[in-house]
Every structure is written in C-alpha cells, then in structure tokens.
C-alpha positions in Angstrom: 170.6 -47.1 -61.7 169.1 -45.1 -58.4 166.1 -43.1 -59.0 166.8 -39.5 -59.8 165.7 -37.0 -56.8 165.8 -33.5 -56.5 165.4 -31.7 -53.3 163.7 -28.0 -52.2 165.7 -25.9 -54.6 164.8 -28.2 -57.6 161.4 -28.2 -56.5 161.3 -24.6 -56.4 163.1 -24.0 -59.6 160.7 -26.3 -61.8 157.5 -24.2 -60.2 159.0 -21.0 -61.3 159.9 -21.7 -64.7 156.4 -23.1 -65.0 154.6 -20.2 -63.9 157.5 -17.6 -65.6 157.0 -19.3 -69.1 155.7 -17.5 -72.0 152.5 -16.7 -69.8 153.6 -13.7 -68.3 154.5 -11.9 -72.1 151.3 -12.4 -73.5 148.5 -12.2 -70.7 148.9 -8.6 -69.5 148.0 -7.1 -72.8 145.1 -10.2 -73.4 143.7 -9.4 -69.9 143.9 -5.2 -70.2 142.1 -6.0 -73.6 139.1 -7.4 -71.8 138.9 -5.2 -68.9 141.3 -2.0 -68.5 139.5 -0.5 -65.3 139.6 -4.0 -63.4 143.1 -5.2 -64.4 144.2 -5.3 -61.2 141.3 -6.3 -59.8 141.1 -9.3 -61.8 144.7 -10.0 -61.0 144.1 -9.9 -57.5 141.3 -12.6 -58.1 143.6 -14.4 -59.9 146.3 -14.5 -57.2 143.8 -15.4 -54.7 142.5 -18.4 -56.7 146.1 -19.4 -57.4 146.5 -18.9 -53.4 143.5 -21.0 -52.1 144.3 -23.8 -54.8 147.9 -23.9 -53.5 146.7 -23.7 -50.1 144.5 -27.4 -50.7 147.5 -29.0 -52.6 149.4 -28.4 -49.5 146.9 -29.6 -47.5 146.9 -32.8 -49.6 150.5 -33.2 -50.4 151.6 -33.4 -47.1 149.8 -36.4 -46.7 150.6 -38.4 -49.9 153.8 -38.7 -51.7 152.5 -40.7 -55.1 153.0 -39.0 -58.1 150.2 -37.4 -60.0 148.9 -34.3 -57.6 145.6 -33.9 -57.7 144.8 -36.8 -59.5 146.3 -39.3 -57.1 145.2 -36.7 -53.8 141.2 -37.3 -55.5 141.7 -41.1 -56.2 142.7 -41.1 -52.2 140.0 -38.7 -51.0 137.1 -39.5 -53.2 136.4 -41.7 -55.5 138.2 -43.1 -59.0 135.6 -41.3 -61.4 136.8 -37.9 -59.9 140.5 -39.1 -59.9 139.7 -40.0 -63.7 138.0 -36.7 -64.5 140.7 -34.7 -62.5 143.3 -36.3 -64.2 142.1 -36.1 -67.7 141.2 -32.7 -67.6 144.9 -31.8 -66.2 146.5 -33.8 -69.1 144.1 -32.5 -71.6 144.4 -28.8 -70.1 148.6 -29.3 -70.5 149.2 -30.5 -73.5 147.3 -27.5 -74.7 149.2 -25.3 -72.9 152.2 -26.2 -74.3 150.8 -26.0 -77.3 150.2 -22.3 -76.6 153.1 -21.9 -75.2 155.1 -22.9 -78.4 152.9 -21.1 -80.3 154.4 -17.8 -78.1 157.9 -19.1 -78.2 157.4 -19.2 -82.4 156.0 -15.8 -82.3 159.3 -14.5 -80.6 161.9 -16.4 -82.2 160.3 -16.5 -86.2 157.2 -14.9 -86.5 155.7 -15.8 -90.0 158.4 -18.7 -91.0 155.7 -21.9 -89.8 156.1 -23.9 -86.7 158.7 -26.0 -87.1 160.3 -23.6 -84.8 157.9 -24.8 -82.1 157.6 -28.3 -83.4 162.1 -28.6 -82.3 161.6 -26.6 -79.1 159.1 -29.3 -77.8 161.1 -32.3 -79.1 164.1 -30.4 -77.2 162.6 -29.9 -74.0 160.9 -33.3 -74.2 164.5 -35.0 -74.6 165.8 -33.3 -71.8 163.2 -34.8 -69.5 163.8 -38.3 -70.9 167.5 -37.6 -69.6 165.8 -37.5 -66.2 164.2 -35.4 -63.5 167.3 -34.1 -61.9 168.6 -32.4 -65.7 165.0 -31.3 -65.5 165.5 -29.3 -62.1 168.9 -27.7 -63.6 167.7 -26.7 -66.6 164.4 -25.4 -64.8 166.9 -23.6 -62.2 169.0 -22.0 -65.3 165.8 -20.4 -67.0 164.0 -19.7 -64.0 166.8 -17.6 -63.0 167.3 -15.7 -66.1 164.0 -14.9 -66.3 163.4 -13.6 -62.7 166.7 -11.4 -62.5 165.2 -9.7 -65.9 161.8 -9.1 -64.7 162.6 -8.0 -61.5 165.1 -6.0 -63.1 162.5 -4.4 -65.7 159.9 -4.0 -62.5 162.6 -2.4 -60.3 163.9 0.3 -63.0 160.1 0.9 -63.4 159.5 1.9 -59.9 162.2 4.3 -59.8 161.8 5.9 -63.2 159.2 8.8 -64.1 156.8 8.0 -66.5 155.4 9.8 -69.3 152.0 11.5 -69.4 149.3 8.6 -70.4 145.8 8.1 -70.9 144.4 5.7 -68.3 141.4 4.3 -67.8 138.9 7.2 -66.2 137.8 6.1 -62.7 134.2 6.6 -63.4 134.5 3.3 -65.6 133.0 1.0 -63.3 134.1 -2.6 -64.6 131.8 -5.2 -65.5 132.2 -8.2 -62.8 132.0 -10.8 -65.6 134.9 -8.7 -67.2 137.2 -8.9 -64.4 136.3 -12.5 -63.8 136.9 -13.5 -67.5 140.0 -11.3 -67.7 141.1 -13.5 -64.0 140.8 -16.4 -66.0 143.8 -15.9 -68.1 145.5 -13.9 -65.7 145.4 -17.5 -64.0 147.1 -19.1 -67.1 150.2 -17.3 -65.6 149.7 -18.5 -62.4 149.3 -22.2 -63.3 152.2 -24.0 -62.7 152.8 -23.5 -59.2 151.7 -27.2 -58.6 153.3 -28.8 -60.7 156.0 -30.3 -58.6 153.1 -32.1 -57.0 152.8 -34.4 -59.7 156.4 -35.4 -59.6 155.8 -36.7 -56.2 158.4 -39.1 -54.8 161.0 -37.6 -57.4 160.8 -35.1 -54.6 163.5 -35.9 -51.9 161.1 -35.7 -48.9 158.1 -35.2 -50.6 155.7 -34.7 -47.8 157.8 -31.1 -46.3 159.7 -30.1 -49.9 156.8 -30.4 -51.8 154.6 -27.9 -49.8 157.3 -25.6 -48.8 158.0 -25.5 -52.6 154.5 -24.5 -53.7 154.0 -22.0 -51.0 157.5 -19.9 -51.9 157.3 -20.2 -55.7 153.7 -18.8 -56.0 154.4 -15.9 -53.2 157.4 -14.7 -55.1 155.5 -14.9 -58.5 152.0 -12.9 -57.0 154.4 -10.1 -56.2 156.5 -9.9 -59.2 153.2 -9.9 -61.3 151.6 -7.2 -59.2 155.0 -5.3 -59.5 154.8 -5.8 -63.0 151.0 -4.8 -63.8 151.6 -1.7 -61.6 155.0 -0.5 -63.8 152.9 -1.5 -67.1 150.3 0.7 -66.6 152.1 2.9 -65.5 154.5 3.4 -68.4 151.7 2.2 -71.6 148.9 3.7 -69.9 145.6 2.2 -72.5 148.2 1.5 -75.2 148.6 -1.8 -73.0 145.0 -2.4 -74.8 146.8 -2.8 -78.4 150.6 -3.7 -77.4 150.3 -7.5 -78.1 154.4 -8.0 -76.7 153.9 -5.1 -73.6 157.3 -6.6 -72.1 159.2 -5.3 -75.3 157.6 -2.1 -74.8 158.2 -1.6 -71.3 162.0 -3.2 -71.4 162.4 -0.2 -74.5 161.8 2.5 -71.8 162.7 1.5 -68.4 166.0 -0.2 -69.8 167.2 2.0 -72.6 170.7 0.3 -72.5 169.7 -3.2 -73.1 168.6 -4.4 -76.6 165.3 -5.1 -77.4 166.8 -8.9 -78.5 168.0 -9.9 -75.0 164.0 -9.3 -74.2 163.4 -11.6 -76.8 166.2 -14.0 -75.7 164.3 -13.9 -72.3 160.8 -14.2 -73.3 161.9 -17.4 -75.8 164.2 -18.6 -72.3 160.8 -18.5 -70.0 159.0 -20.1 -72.8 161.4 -23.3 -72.9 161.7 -23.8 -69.4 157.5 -23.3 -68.9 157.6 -26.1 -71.9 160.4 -28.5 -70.1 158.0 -28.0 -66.9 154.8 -28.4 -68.6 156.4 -31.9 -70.3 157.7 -33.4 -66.7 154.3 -32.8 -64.9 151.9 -34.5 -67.2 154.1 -37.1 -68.3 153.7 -38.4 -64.9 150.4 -37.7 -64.4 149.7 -39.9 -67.4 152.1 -42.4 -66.3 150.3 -42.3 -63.4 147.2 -43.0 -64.8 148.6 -45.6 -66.4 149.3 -48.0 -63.8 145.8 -47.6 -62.2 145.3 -48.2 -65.9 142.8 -45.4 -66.5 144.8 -44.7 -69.8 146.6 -47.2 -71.5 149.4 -49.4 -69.4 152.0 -48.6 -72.4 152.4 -45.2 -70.7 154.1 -46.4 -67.6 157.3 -47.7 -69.1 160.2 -46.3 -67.7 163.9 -45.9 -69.0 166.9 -46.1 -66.7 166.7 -42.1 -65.5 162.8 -43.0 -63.8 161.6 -40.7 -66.5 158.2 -42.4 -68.1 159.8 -41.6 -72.3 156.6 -43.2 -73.7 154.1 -40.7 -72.3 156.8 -37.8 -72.9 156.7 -38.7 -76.8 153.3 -38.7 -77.1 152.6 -35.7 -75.3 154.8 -34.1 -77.3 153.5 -35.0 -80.1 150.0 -34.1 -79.1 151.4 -31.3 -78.5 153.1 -30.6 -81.7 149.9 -31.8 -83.7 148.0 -28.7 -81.3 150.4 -26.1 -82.5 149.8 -26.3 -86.5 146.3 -25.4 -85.8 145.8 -23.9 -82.2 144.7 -19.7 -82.1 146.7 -18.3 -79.1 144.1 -16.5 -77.1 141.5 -20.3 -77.3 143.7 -22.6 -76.5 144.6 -20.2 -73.1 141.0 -20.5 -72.6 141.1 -24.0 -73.1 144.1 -24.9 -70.7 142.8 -22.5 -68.2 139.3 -23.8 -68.1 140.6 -27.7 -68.0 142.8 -26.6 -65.0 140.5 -24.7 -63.0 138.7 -27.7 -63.4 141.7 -30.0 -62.0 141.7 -27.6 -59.0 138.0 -27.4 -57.7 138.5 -31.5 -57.8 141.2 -30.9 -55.3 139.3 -28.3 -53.0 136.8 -31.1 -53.1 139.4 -33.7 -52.1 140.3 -31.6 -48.9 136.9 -31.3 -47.7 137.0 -35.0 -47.3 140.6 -35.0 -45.5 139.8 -35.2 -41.7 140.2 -32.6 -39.7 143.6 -33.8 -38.4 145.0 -33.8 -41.9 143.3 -30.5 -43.2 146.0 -27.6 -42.6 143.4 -25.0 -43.2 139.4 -24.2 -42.5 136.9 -25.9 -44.5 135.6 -22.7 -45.6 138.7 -22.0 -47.7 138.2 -24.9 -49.4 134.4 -24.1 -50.4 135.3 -20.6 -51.4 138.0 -22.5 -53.7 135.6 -24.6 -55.5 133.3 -21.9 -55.8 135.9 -19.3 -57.7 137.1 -22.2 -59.6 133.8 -22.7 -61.4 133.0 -19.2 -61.2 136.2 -18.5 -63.7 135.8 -21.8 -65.7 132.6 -20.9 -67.1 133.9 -17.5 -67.7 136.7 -18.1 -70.1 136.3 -16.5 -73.6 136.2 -18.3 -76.2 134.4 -21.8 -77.2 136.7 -23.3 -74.0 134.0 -24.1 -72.0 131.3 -25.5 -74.1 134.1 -27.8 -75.9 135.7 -28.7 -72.8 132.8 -30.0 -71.4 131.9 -32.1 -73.7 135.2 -33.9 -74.1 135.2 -34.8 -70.4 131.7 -35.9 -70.6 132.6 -38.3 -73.5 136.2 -39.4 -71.8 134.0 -40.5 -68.9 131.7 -42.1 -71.4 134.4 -44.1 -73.3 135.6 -44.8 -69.2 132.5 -46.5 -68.5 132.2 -48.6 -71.8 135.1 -50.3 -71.6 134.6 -51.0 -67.9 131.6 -52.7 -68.8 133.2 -54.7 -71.4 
C-alpha cells in the first residue's frame, strides 16, 4: 500500500486543532489568575515567542523533509546530544500534554465520575492515527472547523454587543514582570502546536513549501482569534475572569443567549479530541524517529500498512493514560510548557548554525528566540522546572551509559 500524504489544507488543519484543543478553555482564567493587569501583555509575549519559534522552524523545514521537527533539524545542524535532548524533552513535554488535555476533556464531559472518560478518548484518538495520517488530517479538518466557526462566532458577537458595568483591573496596578512572564508561559501552552506538522515531515505532500506555508497561516489565524478573544473576555467578566475556571461557558452565556450552554461543552470536548488526535500523530513520529537513529528503542519504528508507527502510538497513549490518574491540571501545563520551550530554544540554536543561504531570517531573531525561551522556561509555576531538569539530565545520563557499554 502507497504511503499516506496529505497536502497544505491537511497540514493546516492538524496545526489548528493542535493549538484550538482544550488549551484555549482553560488558560485564560489560569493566566488572569496570575497576572490581571498584564494579561494582555503576557499574551502578546506569548504570541511573539510562538512567532519567532515558528519563524526558525520555517527556516529549518524548508531545508529538511525527515520527520521529527526539531529533533531531526538539531541532529542536522548540531550535534546528536542536542538532537537527543530536543527530542526527549518534546516527547516527554507531549505526552504530558495530552495528559492535561484529557484531564480538560474529563472535566467537560463527567466531572467527578473518574477518568475512564479520558482513559477512551485517548485510546480513540490513538486508533484513529493507527488508521493513518490522511484519517488524521480529516478528522483534524472536522474539529478544527467546528471549533473556529464557534469561537469566532463567540469573539464576533462580543465585539458587537455592549457589555455590562465590571470591575477591571485599576491602571495604577503596575504588573510584576515575572508575572507577565510566568502567566506567558501558559498562555504558550495554547500556542504550542503550531509545529507540529513539522514532525510529520515527508507525510507532508511537498514538505519543504506546505510545511512552512502551513505553520506560518495556522499560528497567524490563531494569535488573532486569541487576542480577539482576551479582548471580549475582559471585557464581558471584567476580574471575575480571576475565579471563572470555564470563562468560555461564561462568555458563550452572554454574547450567545440563544445557544445552549451544552453545544459550548460539545465544542470545548470537540477542540479537546482533535488537540489529543494531534498531540498523538506528532510524537509518535518523533519517537519513531528516534528510533531508527536508535536513540530510543528500535521497537518503536515498526510500521503497519497506513505508514502510521502503531507501536509508539500505543505506548504513548498509554503513558499518557498512566499521567491522567494522577496529573494536577495547572503542573502538568507547566510541565509541557517548560519541556517545549525547551524543544524550541534547541531549534533557534539549530538556525544559528544554518548558513546564511539557508537562514530566511536575521540571526538576531534567532538569539532573541533562545533568549525568551529560557526566560519563560524557568518561569513556569509550579515544580516544572526543577523536575524537568532533572529528568533530562538523567535521560542524557542513562544516553551516555549505554553508549559506553
């Protein structure tokens, strides 16, 4: 059987339902909680970081078509104990954010029944990938649209409407610059995901223009529907965004009167799956990937008929599954968000070693990328960053042990 493709539209479609996922109906209210008077100022960080480390993936993907994004760009550009490091930490990162991710889904869908709820929406998404990339892309399309036409919908009747009289944050209330960069960091959960048709890489029709031209429309359109969308939430929950843990409900209540609070449900439990199904195609490659250069074990390069690598897809979903019976919401966003932070400076670094012929955009860029990256890794609440650093220091450890042997 031929290899499964999918071309631009696909591409586009499984970077939107990444980013759209259940990201976007939990980190408004998480990020207002930490800073109120820079919300939008750490959203516009956010967006910028999410920018320049789009801005060095297409730099790099236009130049190689492997799968694995910025681990196979690194192993290329600088040496295979970054490409190990990068790789890790974006597998590690991912599986956590599905975790989180189902963790939002089961809050929307059965709040207080368990997680077995979570535990089936994983193994669903999973099998739908094992079916094959291009079942992936539809799917992806599907939720991707539902989710936008709702949002922009919600964002558009917010613009219009008048809002009630609310208490917002006084302008005198300078905000703390480790606030707005800690609140950036899980804005940036939101945002991650625009990548992540880079790590499909040859499953790409034309990999080298769709992949880039991919990245740079499904992260535009998502900066200004979340800018849209923190504008209309402040301005219709004012500093009750501080204590409203589902703000979407709230807002959908008002600016959509007609439309049941359940299709907002139905929506946010939508985004969630196809952020999940997303999540599940990127790293499964990424680890099959790994496999073959045999940085993790070769068993997770086998293959079925579809091209789709089943072996890593079952285990990631089932380290996935394991993450959700004990993971708290708000630390394991801290955790995916500091891993993938990570993931990115490693590919600003990777362009500063492209030649000048092959780099699309200044150095500078780059340096300021690696620079913000680590600048909101080692801001994340939580016990993210001290934990996170210590299991990549002991992967590379275990790395260099069994080299030796």
């Amino acid at each position: 059987m031929a290899k499964q493709q999918v071309g631009l539209v696909g591409a586009v479609a499984i970077g939107l339902a990444s980013m759209l996922g259940a990201g976007v109906f939990v980190v408004f209210h998480n990020a207002y909680a930490i800073t109120p008077s820079g919300f939008l100022w750490a959203l516009g960080l956010a967006a910028l970081v999410a920018s320049l480390n789009a801005w060095s993936v297409y730099s790099l993907a236009r130049q190689i078509e492997r799968p694995g994004g910025i681990y196979a760009y690194a192993r290329t550009y600088l040496n295979p104990t970054a490409s190990f490091s990068a790789g890790f930490a974006f597998v590690f990162g991912k599986i956590g954010s599905i975790a989180a991710i189902a963790l939002a889904f089961n809050y929307y869908v059965a709040p207080g029944v368990g997680f077995w709820p979570a535990a089936l929406a994983i193994v669903g998404m999973a099998f739908i990938n094992i079916l094959g990339i291009q079942r992936t892309a539809a799917v992806a399309a599907v939720l991707a649209t539902i989710t936008s036409v709702y949002l922009l919908t919600a964002v558009g009747a917010g613009v219009v409407q008048s809002a009630p009289m609310l208490v917002l944050p006084t302008p005198n209330a300078a905000p703390a610059i480790a606030d707005i960069f800690s609140a950036a960091a899980i804005f940036f959960f939101a945002f991650a995901g625009y990548a992540r048709v880079a790590t499909l890489g040859s499953e790409v029709r034309d990999a080298r223009r769709n992949i880039p031209r991919a990245i740079v429309v499904a992260l535009a359109f998502v900066i200004a529907l979340y800018f849209g969308l923190a504008l209309v939430l402040q301005k219709f929950l004012g500093l009750n965004l501080f204590t409203d843990v589902a703000p979407l409900k709230t807002l959908a209540s008002q600016v959509l009167p007609g439309i049941p609070v359940w299709v907002t449900t139905a929506v946010a439990v939508l985004a969630s799956l196809g952020s999940v199904l997303a999540l599940l195609a990127g790293v499964s490659r990424t680890a099959a990937i790994m496999g073959e250069d045999r940085e993790l074990p070769r068993f997770l390069t086998v293959r079925n008929s579809a091209g789709s690598p089943w072996f890593a897809e079952v285990l990631i979903a089932a380290g996935a599954i394991a993450l959700v019976s004990v993971g708290n919401l708000t630390w394991v966003i801290g955790f995916s968000s500091f891993s993938v932070l990570f993931y990115y400076a490693i590919g600003h670094l990777s362009v500063l070693r492209q030649p000048c012929g092959e780099r699309v955009f200044p150095r500078f860029l780059a340096v300021l990328g690696v620079v913000l990256c680590f600048a909101l890794m080692f801001t994340v609440p939580g016990p993210a960053v001290p934990v996170s650093v210590a299991i990549l220091l002991i992967a590379n450890g275990i790395r260099v042990l069994l080299r030796r042997k």
